[in-house]
C-alpha positions as CSV (number, residue, x, y, z in Angstrom):
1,X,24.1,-20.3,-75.1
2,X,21.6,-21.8,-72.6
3,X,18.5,-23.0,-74.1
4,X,16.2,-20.6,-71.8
5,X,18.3,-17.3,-73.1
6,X,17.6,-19.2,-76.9
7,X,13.6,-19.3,-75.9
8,X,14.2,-15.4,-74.9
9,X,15.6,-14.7,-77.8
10,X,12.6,-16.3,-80.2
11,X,10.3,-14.8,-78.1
12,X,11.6,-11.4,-78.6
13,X,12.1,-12.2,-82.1
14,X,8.5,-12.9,-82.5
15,X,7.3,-9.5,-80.9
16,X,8.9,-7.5,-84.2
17,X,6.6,-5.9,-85.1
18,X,4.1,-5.1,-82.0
19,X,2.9,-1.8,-81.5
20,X,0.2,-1.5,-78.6
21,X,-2.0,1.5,-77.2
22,X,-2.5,1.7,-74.1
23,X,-5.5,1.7,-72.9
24,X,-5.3,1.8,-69.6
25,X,-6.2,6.0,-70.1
26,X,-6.8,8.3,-73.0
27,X,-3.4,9.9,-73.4
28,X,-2.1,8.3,-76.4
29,X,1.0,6.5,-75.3
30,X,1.7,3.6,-77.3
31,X,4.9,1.2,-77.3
32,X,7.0,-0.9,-80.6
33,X,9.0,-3.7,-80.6
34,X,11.1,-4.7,-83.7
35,X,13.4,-7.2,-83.7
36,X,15.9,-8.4,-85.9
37,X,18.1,-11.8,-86.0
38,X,22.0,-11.0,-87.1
39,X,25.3,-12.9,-86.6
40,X,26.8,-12.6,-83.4
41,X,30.1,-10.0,-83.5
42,X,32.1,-8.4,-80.2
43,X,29.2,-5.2,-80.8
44,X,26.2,-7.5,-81.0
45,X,27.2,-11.0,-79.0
46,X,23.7,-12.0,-78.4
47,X,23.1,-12.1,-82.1
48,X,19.6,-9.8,-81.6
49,X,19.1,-6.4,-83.1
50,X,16.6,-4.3,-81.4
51,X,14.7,-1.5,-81.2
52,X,12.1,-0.9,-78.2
53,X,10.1,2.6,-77.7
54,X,7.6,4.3,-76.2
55,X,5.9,7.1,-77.9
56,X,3.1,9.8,-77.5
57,X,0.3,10.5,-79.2
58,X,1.9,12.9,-81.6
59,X,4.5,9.5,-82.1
60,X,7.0,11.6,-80.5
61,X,9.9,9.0,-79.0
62,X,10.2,9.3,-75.1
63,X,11.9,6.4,-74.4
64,X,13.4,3.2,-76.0
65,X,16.0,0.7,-75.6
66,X,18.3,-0.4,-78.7
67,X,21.4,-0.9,-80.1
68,X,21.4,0.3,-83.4
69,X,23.9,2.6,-82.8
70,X,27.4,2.8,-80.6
71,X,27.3,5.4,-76.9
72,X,30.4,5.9,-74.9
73,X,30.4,4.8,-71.2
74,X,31.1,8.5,-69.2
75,X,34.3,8.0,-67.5
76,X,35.6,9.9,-64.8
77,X,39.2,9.1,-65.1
78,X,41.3,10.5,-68.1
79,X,43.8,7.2,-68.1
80,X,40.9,4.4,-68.5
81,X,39.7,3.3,-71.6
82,X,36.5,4.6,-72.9
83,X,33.6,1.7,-73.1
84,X,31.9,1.4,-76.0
85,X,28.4,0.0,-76.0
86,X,25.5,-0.7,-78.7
87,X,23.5,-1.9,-75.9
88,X,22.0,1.7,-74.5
89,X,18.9,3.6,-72.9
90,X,17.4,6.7,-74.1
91,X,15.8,8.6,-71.1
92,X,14.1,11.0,-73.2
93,X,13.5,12.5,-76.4
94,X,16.7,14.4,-76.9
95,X,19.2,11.8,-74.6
96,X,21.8,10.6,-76.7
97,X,21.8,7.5,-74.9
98,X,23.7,6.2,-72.1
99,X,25.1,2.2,-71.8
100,X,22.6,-0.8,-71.4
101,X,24.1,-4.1,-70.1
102,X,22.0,-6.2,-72.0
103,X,22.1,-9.1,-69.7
104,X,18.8,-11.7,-71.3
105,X,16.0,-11.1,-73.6
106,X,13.3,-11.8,-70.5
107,X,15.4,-8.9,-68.8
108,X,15.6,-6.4,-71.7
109,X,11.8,-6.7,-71.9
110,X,10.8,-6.2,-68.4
111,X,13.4,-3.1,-67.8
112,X,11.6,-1.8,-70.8
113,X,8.1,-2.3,-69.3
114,X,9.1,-0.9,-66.0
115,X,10.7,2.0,-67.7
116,X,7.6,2.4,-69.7
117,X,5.8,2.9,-66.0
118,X,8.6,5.5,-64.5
119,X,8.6,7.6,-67.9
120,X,4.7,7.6,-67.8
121,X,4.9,9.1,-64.0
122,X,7.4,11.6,-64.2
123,X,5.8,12.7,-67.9
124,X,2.2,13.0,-65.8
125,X,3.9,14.4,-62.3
126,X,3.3,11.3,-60.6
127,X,6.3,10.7,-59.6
């Protein structure tokens, strides 16, 4: 492992924990990192546990990033394999989840904070 995804990885280790309000308005959205460090398997090969969210005011979960549990890659062919990920996305309160390609910690974070922006928009008819 290159020592610049290691540095990723402590630095996403050291936001467990982080829970911010935005302030940037009064609507109540707020965002929490946690973070844990676990041996690397073929489910978890970055060795990183995580759990990333953005709530409402009511703490209502629109959004998040994690891998605490495994989602099936949609296929449209009936004779390939099925993909499993723990890597995945939820778009919204009731999504399942759909596959993440966890590709670095730096990335993870700022596909999170974009995300963050887009859910925000379409919530508030802004996009």
């Amino acid at each position: 492992m290159s020592q610049h995804k290691l540095d990723g990885i402590e630095y996403l280790l050291e936001l467990h924990g982080s829970i911010v309000y935005l302030d940037n308005d009064q609507s109540g959205y707020w965002w929490k990192i946690d973070t844990w460090k676990v041996p690397e398997t073929d489910a978890i090969p970055h060795g990183i546990k995580y759990r990333l969210t953005l709530h409402n005011e009511y703490g209502t979960r629109l959004m998040g990033y994690d891998n605490a549990h495994v989602v099936k890659a949609k296929c449209r062919s009936k004779i390939a394999g099925v993909k499993r990920s723990y890597d995945h996305k939820h778009s919204s309160p009731t999504d399942k989840g759909v596959p993440y390609e966890f590709e670095s910690p730096a990335k993870l974070i700022e596909d999170f904070f974009n995300a963050i922006d887009e859910t925000i928009a379409i919530i508030e008819g802004k996009k």
